[in-house]
C-alpha positions as CSV (number, residue, x, y, z in Angstrom):
1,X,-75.6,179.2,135.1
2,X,-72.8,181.9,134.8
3,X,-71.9,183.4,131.2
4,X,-69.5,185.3,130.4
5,X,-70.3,188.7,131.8
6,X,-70.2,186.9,135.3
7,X,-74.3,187.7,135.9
8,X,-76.8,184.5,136.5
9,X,-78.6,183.4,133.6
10,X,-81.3,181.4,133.3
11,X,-82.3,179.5,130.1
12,X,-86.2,180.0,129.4
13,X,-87.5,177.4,126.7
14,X,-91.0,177.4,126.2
15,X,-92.3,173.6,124.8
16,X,-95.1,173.0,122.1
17,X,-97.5,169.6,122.5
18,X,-95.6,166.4,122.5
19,X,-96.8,164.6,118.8
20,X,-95.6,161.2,117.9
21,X,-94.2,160.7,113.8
22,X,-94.4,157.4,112.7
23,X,-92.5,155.7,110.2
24,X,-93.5,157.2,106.7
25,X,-94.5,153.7,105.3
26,X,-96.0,150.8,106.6
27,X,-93.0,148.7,108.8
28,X,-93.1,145.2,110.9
29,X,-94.9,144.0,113.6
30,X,-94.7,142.0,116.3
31,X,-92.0,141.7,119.3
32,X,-88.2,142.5,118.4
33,X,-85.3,140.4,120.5
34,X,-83.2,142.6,122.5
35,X,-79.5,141.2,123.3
36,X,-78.1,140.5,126.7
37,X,-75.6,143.1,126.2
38,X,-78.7,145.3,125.4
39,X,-80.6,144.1,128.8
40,X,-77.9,145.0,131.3
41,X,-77.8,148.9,130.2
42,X,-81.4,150.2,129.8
43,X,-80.8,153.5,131.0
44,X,-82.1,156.8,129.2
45,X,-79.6,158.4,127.6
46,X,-80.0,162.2,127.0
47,X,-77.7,164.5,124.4
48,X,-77.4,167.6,122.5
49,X,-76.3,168.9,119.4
50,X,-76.2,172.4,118.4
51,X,-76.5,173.9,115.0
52,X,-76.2,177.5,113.4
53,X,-75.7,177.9,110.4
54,X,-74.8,181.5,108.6
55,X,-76.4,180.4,105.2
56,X,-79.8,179.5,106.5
57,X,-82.0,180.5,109.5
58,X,-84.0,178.2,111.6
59,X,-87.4,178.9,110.2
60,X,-87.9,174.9,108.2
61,X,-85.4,173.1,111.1
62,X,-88.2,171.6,113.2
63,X,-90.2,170.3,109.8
64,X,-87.3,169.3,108.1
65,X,-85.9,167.1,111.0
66,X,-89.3,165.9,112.0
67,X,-89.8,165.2,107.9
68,X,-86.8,163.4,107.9
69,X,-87.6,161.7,111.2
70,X,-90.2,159.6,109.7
71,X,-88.5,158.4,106.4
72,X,-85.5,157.1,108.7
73,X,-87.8,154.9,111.0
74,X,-89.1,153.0,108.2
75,X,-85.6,151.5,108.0
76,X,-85.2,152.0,112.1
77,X,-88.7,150.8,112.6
78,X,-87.8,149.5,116.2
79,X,-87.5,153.0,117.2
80,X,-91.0,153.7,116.9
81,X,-91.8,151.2,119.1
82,X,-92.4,150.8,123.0
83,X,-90.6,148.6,125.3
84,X,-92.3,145.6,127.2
85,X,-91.7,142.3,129.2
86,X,-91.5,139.2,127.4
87,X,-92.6,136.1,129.1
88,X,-88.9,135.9,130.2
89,X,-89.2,138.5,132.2
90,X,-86.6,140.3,129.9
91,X,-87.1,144.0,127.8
92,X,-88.0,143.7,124.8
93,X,-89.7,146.1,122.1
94,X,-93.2,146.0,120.7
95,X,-93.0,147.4,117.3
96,X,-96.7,148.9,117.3
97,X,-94.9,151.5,114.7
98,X,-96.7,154.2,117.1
99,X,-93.6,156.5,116.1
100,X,-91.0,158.8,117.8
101,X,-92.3,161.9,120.6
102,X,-91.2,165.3,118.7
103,X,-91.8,168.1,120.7
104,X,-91.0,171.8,119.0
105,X,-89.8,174.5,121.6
106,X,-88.0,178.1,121.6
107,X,-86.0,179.4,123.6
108,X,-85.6,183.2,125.1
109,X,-82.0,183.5,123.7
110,X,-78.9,183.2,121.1
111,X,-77.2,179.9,121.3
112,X,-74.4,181.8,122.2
113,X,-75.8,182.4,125.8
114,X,-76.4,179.2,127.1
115,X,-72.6,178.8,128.2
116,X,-70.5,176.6,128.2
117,X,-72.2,173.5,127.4
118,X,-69.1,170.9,127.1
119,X,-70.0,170.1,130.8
120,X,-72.7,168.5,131.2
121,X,-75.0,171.0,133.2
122,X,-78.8,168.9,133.6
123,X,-80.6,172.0,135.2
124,X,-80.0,173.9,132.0
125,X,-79.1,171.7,128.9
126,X,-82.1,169.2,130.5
127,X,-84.6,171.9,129.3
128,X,-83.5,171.3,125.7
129,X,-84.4,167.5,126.4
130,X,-88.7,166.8,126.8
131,X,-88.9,164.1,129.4
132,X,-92.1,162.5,129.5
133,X,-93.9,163.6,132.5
134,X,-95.1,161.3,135.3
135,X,-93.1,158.7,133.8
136,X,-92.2,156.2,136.6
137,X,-89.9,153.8,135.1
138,X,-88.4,153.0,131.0
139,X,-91.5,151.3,130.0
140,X,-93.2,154.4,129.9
141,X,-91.1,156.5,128.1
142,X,-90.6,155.4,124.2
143,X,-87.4,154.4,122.8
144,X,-87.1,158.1,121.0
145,X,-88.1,161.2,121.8
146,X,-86.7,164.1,119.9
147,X,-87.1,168.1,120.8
148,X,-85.9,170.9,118.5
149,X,-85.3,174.5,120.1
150,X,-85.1,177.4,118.0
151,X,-83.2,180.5,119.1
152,X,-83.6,183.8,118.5
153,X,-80.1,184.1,116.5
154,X,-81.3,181.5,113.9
155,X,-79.7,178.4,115.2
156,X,-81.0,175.4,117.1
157,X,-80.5,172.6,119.6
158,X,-81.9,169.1,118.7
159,X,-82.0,167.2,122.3
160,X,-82.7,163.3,121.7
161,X,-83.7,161.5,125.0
162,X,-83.2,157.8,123.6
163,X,-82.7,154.3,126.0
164,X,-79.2,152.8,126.0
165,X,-80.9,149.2,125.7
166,X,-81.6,150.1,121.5
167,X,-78.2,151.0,121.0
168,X,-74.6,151.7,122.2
169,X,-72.7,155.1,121.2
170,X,-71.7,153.9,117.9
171,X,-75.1,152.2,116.9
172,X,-76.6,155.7,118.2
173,X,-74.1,157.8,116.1
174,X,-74.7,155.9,112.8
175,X,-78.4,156.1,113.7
176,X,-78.6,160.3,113.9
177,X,-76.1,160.3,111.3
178,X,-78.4,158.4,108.8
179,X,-81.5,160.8,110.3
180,X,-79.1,163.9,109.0
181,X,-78.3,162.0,105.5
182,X,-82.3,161.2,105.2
183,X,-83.0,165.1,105.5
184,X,-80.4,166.2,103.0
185,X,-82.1,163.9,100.0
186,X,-79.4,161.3,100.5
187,X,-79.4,157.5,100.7
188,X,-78.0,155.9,104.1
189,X,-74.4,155.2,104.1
190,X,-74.4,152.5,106.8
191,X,-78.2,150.8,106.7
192,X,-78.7,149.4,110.2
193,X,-78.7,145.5,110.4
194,X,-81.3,144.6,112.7
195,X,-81.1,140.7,113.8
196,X,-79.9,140.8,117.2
197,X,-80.5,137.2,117.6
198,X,-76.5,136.5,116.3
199,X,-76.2,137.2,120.1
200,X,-78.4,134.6,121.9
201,X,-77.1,133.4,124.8
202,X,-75.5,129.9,124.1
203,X,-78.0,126.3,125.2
204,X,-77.0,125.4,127.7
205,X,-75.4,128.6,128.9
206,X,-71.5,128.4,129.4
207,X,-69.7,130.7,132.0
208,X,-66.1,130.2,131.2
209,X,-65.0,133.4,133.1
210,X,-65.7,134.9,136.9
211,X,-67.1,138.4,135.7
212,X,-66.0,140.6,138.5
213,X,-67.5,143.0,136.5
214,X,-70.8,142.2,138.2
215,X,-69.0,141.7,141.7
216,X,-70.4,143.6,145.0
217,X,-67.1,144.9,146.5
218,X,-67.8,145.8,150.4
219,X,-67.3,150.1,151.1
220,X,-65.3,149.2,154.3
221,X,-64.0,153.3,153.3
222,X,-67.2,154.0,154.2
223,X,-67.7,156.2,150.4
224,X,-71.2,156.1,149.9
225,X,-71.8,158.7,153.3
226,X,-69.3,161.1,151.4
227,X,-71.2,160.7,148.6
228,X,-74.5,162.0,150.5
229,X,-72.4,165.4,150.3
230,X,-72.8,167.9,148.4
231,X,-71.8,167.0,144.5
232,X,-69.4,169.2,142.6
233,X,-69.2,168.3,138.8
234,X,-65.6,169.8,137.3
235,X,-64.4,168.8,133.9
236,X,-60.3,168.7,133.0
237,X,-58.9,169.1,129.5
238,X,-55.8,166.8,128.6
239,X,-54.2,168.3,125.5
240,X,-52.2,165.8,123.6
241,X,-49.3,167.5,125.1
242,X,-50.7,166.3,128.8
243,X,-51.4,163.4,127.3
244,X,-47.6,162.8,126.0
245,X,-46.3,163.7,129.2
246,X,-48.7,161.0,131.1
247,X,-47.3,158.3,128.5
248,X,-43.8,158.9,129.4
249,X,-44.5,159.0,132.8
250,X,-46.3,155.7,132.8
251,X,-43.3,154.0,130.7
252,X,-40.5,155.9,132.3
253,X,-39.6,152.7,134.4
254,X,-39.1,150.4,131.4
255,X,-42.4,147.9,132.8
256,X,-44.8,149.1,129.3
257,X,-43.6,149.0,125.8
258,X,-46.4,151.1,124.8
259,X,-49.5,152.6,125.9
260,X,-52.6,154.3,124.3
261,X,-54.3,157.8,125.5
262,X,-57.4,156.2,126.9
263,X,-55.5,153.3,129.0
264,X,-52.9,156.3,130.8
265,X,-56.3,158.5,130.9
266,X,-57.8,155.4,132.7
267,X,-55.1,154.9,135.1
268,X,-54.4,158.0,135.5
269,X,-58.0,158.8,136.8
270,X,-58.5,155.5,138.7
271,X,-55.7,156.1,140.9
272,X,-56.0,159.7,141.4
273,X,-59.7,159.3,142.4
274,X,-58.9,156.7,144.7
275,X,-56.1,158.5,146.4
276,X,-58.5,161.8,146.8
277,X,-61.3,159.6,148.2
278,X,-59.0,158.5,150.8
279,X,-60.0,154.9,150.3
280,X,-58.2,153.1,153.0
281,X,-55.6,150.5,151.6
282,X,-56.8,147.4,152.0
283,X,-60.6,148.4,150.1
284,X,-60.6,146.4,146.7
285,X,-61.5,149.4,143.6
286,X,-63.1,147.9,140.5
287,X,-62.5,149.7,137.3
288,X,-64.9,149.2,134.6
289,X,-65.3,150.2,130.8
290,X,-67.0,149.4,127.8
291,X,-65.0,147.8,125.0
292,X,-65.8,147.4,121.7
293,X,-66.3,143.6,120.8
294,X,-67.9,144.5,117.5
295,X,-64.5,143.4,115.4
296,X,-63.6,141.3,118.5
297,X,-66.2,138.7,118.2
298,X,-66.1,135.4,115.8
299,X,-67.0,136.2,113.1
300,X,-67.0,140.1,113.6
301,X,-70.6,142.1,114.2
302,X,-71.6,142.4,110.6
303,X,-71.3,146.3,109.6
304,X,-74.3,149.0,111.2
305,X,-75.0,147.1,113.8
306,X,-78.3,147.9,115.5
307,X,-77.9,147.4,119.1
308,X,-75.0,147.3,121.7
309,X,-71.7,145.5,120.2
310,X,-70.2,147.2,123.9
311,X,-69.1,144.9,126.7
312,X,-68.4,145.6,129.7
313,X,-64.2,144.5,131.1
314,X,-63.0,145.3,134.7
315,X,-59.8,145.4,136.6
316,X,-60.0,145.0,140.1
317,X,-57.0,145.5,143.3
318,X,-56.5,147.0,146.1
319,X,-56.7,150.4,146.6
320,X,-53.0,151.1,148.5
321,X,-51.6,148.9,146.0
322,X,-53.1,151.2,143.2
323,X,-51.9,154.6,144.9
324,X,-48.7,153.6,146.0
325,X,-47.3,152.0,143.0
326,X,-46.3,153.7,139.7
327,X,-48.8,154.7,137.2
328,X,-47.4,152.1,134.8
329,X,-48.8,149.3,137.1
330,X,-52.6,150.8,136.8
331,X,-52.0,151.4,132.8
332,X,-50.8,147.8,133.1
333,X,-54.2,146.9,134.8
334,X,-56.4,148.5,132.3
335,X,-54.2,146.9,129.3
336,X,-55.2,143.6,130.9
337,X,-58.4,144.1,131.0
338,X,-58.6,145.1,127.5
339,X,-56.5,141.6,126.5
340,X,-59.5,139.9,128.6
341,X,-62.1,140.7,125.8
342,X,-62.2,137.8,123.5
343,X,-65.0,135.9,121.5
344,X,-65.3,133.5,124.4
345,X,-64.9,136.6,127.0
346,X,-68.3,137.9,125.4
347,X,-69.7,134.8,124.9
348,X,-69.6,133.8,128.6
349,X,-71.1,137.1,129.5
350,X,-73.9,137.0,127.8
351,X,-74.6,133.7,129.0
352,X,-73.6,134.8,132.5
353,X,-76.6,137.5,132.3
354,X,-78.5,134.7,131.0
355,X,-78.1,132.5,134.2
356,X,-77.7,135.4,137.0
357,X,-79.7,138.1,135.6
358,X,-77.4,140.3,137.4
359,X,-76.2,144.1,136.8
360,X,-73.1,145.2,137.1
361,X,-72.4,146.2,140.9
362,X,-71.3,150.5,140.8
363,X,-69.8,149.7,144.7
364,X,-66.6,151.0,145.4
365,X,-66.1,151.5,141.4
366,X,-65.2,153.9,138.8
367,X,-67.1,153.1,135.3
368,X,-65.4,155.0,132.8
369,X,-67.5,156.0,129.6
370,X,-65.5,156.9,126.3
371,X,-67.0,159.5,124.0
372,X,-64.3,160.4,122.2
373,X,-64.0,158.1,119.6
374,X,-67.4,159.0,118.4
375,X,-67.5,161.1,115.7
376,X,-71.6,163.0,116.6
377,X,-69.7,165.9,115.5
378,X,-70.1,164.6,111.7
379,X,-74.0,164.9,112.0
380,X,-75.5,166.9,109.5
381,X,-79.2,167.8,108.9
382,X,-78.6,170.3,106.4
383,X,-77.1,173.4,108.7
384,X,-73.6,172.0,108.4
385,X,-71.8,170.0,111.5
386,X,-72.8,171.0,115.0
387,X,-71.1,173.5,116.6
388,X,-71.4,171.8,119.8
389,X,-72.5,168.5,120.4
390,X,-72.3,165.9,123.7
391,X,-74.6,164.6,126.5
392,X,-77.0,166.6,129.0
393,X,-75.6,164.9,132.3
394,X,-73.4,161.9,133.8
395,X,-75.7,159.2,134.2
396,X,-74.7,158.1,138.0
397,X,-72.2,159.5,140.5
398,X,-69.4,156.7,139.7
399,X,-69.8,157.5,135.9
400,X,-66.5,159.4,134.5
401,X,-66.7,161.0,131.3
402,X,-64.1,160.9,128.2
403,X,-64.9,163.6,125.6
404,X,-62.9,164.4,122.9
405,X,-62.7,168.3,122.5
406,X,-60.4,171.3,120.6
407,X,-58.4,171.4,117.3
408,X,-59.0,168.5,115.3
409,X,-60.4,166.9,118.5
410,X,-57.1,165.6,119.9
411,X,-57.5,166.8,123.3
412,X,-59.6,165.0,125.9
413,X,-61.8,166.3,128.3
414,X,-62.4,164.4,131.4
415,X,-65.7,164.8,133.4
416,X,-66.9,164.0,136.8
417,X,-68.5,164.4,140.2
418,X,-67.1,164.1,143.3
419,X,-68.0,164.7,147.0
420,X,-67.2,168.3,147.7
421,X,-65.0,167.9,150.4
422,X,-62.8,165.2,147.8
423,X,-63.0,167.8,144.3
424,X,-60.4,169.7,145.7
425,X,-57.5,167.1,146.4
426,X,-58.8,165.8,143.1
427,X,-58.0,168.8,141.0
428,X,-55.0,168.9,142.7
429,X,-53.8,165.6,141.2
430,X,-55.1,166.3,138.2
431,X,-51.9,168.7,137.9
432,X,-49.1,167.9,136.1
């Protein structure tokens, strides 16, 4: 990785045993129900946030976190877990109460010198993150595992490696949030609610919707040889000045009464990264996002949550169509598929899952993930907010990354890989 100074460095952490904290009092037993909308998005999710604090040195962080760990999973007591197979052939968690992996490490460096770290950059943040060795698949690796790295100026990383299938961003933000309220003496602000069973799939099941969302759409560009190229990761920073400037453009021709930063961002992205892939015209491009159905079901999610309230929407069209006509026609694509999620929307999916068992088809499709509505940067363990905080790397190639970023965190970053050969047209579109 480059710093500053332009020489190579290369992060050195050096990793204690792997121990496991259980919850701090006796919890439940027995097998916990996972959702649908949990089942279709079991991957491992891996982040970091990074703390220094001028008041107080690192010296108590790994004890007090790992302290605080265990008084929070009496109230999370899924966590400490493992995850199984019911009879259903679905995931679901055994709460043996085993606990959370902590793992304690340090690091050759300041904090200062690992770069720039709102780019996701897996060679070197992914040594901040213990990944259970010679696991093979997410049954063997538990729902938590935390590892704190102390650096030689006094601050710290903590690098959670925890599976999207216990929670969605939000669920996962209150979660470490409540961890940072348990280590500073304080009672939780938002205690989790844990019955997931408010989103059983109906009997019998009722599919009221197609859910192209889970369509295969045929690569008749021929993308996935490009993709075999080299990678390039790049990230682009929209100030809300950019941002203003992509609004007006998208409602310069009178089509959009209004728009909001992450459906022109959307757009925006989707047609540029269509144009620069050279997709021909006539290849159908999916778009698809998570959206929030929390308030959006009937009645609403009840408050804190404990699992994924996220469901997936999806606009679909042909890719000349998408290039060649103005941006307001993509903003108008992704406003649609916003409209789309209603009580019934959701309810259909889950029962679509139910029937199909299917996973949403990545061909020919940009799945944009939104970050920067979460407020990690609140977290607080007793070294103030983190000076940095977001995730380790983009979970697959067709994964684009919304990260909010700056003063006050009005400017969004956008993150993504591309062919090598395509990164360049790319960045030139990303110009305005």
């Amino acid at each position: 990785m480059e710093n500053g100074g332009g020489k190579t460095f290369e992060l050195v952490v050096n990793q204690g045993p792997p121990t496991l904290v259980p919850p701090a009092e006796e919890t439940e037993k027995g097998l916990y129900f996972l959702s649908n909308l949990d089942q279709n998005i079991a991957v491992v999710v891996r982040t970091i946030y990074c703390f220094k604090s001028e008041e107080r040195g690192n010296e108590k962080a790994s004890q007090v976190i790992k302290d605080a760990l265990s008084k929070v999973l009496v109230h999370y007591y899924p966590l400490a877990g493992r995850l199984a197979i019911s009879p259903e052939m679905k995931l679901i968690v055994d709460c043996t109460g085993e606990g959370g992996v902590f793992v304690e490490a340090e690091a050759n460096c300041r904090i200062d010198e690992i770069g720039d770290n709102t780019k996701p950059d897996p060679v070197t943040l992914g040594k901040l993150v213990y990944d259970i060795p010679g696991a093979k698949h997410i049954l063997e690796i538990p729902p938590l595992v935390a590892q704190v790295t102390k650096f030689k100026c006094g601050g710290f990383v903590l690098g959670l490696c925890m599976n999207h299938c216990m929670f969605d961003g939000l669920g996962a933000m209150e979660f470490v949030n409540a961890w940072g309220e348990t280590a500073r003496g304080l009672p939780l602000n938002v205690p989790p609610f844990k019955d997931r069973t408010i989103l059983k799939a109906r009997i019998p099941p009722q599919i009221e919707f197609p859910h192209y969302e889970f369509a295969e759409i045929e690569d008749i560009s021929n993308t996935f040889d490009l993709y075999k190229e080299e990678m390039l990761y790049r990230s682009f920073c929209f100030d809300p000045e950019k941002i203003e400037q992509l609004k007006k453009r998208a409602m310069e021709d009178g089509v959009l009464q209004k728009c909001t930063s992450f459906e022109v961002l959307s757009a925006f992205v989707w047609k540029a990264r269509s144009q620069a892939l050279k997709l021909k015209p006539d290849q159908q491009t999916k778009l698809l996002f998570a959206v929030d159905g929390r308030s959006r079901f009937n009645p609403p999610l009840p408050e804190g949550y404990f699992g994924n309230g996220i469901v997936l929407t999806n606009s679909l069209c042909f890719s000349g169509e998408l290039v060649k006509k103005p941006l307001s026609f993509a903003v108008g694509l992704v406003q649609d598929a916003i409209n789309m999620v209603t009580d019934s929307y959701m309810r259909s999916a889950l029962d679509y899952f139910e029937v199909t068992r299917s996973r949403p088809s990545l061909a020919a499709t940009l799945l944009i993930t939104t970050w920067s509505r979460l407020s990690f940067h609140t977290t607080d363990f007793g070294w103030g907010e983190p000076i940095l905080s977001g995730p380790v790397a983009l979970p697959e190639k067709e994964v684009t990354l919304f990260l909010s970023h700056g003063e006050k965190r009005k400017s969004i970053n956008v993150l993504l890989g591309l062919p090598a050969s395509v990164m360049k047209t790319f960045q030139e579109l990303m110009k305005i």
